[in-house]
C-alpha positions in Angstrom: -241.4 -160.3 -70.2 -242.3 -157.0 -72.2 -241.0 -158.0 -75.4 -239.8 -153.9 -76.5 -237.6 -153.6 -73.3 -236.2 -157.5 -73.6 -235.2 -156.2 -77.1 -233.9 -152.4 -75.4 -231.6 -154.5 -72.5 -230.9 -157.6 -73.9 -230.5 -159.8 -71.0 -228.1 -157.4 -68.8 -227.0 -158.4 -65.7 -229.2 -156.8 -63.0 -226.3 -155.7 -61.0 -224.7 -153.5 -64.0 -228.1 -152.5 -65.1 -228.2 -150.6 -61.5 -224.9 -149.0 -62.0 -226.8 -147.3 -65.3 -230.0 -146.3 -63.3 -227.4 -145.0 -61.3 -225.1 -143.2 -63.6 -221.9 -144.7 -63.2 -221.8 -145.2 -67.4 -222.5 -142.0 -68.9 -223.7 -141.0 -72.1 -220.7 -141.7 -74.6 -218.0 -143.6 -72.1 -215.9 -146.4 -73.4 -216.6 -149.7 -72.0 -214.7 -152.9 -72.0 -216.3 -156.2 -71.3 -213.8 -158.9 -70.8 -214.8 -162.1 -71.6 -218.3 -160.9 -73.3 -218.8 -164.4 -74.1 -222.3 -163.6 -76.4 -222.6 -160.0 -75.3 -225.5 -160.4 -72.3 -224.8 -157.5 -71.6 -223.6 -155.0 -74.4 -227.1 -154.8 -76.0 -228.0 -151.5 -74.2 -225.0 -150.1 -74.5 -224.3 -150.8 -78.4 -228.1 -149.1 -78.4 -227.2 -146.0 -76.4 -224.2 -145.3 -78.4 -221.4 -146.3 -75.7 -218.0 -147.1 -77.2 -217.6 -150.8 -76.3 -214.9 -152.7 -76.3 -214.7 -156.5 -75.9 -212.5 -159.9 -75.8 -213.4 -163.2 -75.2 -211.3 -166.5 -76.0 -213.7 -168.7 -77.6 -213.9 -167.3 -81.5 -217.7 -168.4 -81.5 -218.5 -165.9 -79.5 -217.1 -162.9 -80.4 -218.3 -163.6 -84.2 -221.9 -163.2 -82.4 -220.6 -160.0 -80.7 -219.4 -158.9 -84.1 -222.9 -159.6 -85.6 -224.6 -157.8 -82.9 -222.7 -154.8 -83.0 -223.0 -154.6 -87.0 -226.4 -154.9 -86.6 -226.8 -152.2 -83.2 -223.8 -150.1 -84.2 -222.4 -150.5 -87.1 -220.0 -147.1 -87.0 -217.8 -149.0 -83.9 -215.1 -151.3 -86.1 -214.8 -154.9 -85.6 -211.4 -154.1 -84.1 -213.0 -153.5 -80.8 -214.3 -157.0 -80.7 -211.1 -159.2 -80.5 -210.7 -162.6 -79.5 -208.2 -163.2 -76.9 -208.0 -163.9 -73.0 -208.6 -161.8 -70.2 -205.2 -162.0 -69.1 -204.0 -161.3 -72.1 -205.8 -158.5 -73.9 -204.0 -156.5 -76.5 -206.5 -152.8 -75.2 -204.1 -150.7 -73.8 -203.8 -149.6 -70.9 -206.6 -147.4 -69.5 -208.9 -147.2 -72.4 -211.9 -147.8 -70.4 -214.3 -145.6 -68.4 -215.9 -148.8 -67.5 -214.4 -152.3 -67.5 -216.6 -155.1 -67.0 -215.8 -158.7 -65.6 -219.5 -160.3 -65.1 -219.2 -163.8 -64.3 -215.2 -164.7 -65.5 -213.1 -164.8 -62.3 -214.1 -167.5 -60.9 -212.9 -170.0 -64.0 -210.1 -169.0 -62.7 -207.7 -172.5 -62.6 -205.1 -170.9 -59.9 -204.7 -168.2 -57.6 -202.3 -166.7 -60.1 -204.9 -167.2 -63.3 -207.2 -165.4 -61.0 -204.3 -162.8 -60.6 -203.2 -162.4 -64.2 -206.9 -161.9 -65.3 -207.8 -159.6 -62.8 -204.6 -157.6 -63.8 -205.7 -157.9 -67.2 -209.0 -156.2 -66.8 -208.4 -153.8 -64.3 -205.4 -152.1 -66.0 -207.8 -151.1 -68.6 -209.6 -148.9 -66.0 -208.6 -145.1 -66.4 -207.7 -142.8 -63.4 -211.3 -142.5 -61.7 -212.8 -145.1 -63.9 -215.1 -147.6 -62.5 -214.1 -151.8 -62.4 -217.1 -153.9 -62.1 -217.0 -156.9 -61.1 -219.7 -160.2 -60.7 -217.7 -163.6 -59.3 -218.9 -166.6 -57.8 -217.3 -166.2 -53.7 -217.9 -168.4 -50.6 -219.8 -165.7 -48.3 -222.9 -167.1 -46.8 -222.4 -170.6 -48.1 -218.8 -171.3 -46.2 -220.3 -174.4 -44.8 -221.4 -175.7 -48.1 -218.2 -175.4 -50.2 -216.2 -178.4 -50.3 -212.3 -177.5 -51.1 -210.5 -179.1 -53.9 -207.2 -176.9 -54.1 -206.4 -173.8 -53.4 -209.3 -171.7 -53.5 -210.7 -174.0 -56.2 -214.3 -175.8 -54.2 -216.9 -178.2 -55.1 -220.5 -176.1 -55.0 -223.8 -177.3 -53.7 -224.9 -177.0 -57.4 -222.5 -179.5 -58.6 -220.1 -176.7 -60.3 -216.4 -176.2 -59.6 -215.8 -172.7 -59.0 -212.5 -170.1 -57.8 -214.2 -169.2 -54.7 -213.1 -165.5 -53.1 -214.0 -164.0 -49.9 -214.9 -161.2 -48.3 -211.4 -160.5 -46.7 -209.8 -161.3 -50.0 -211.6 -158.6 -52.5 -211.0 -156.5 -49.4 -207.3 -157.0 -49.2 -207.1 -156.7 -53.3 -209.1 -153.2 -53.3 -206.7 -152.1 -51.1 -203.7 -153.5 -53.0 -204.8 -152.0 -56.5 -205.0 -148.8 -54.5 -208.9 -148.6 -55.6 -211.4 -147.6 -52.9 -215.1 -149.6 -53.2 -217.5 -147.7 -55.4 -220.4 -149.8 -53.5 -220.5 -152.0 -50.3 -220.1 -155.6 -51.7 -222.9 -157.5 -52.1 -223.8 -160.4 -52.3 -226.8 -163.0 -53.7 -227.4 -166.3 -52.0 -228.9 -168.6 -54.5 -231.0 -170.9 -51.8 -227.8 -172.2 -50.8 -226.5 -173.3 -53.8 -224.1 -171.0 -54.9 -223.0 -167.4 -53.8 -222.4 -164.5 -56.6 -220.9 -160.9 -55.1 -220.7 -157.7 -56.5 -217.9 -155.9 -56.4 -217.4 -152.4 -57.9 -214.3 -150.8 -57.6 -213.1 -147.0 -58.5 -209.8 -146.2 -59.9 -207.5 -143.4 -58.1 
């Protein structure tokens, strides 16, 4: 890979990367990213001067993200990097332009972990904010998930996953009175496991 525009994006997730091209996160908004883990995907926006926000649980990690933003934008204080859980995230309420959840659902243990996280993250949308969202689901691979509990299944890759449909982030778009920003979609990975985008607007 071009080494300059490796260093520019860090390793962004594709999907949000398109909601840039596309200007869904304009110049100056306020993003949270719950459950950064090592902040994939704040490079670019820590460079382009964005107001980020960020939690994760695990205090390794956000010790990186503090690093990273000390190094990429050292004017945002290390109080916007805070280590806590999704579910319980001490941001108030609709701080965020943009709140990102890329790859956290689906460790969900229950249905109502899934709940309480989701909550968690989506009331720190603001009125007309945008919710995006990257979980691991069952569509196109129904017939390869094995059920454990729940909506807890065994993946062809060997992983354990919270698996969500296409009826279900239907039926919760509706029920957090959102409307869908984008069609979902969703990536097959040659059978092995199935990640969906889903990008939701607040009201």
């Amino acid at each position: 890979m071009d080494q300059p525009l490796r260093e520019l994006l860090g390793d962004i997730d594709i999907y949000l990367l398109d909601q840039l091209l596309r200007g869904r996160i304009a110049p100056g908004a306020t993003v949270l990213d719950a459950g950064c883990g090592h902040g994939r995907n704040l490079v670019y926006l820590l460079r382009a001067g964005h107001n980020v926000l960020a939690t994760d649980e695990r205090p390794e990690a956000i010790a990186v993200v503090r690093q990273l933003a000390s190094t990429l934008a050292p004017h945002l204080p290390a109080v916007n990097f805070r280590c806590e859980p999704v579910e319980a995230m001490s941001f108030p309420d609709a701080c965020a332009d943009v709140a990102i959840s890329s790859a956290v659902l689906h460790f969900a243990r229950d249905e109502p972990h899934f709940r309480a996280m989701l909550e968690g993250t989506w009331r720190t949308a603001r009125p007309g904010g945008v919710f995006f969202c990257r979980l691991a689901s069952s569509i196109g691979i129904e017939d390869r998930v094995r059920r454990i509990e729940g909506r807890r299944h065994h993946l062809p890759d060997g992983s354990e996953r919270f698996l969500v449909d296409e009826a279900m982030l239907l039926s919760l778009t509706a029920e957090m009175r959102g409307t869908l920003a984008d069609p979902l979609k969703t990536t097959v990975v040659q059978g092995q496991r199935s990640m969906t985008t889903w990008v939701v607007r607040r009201a």
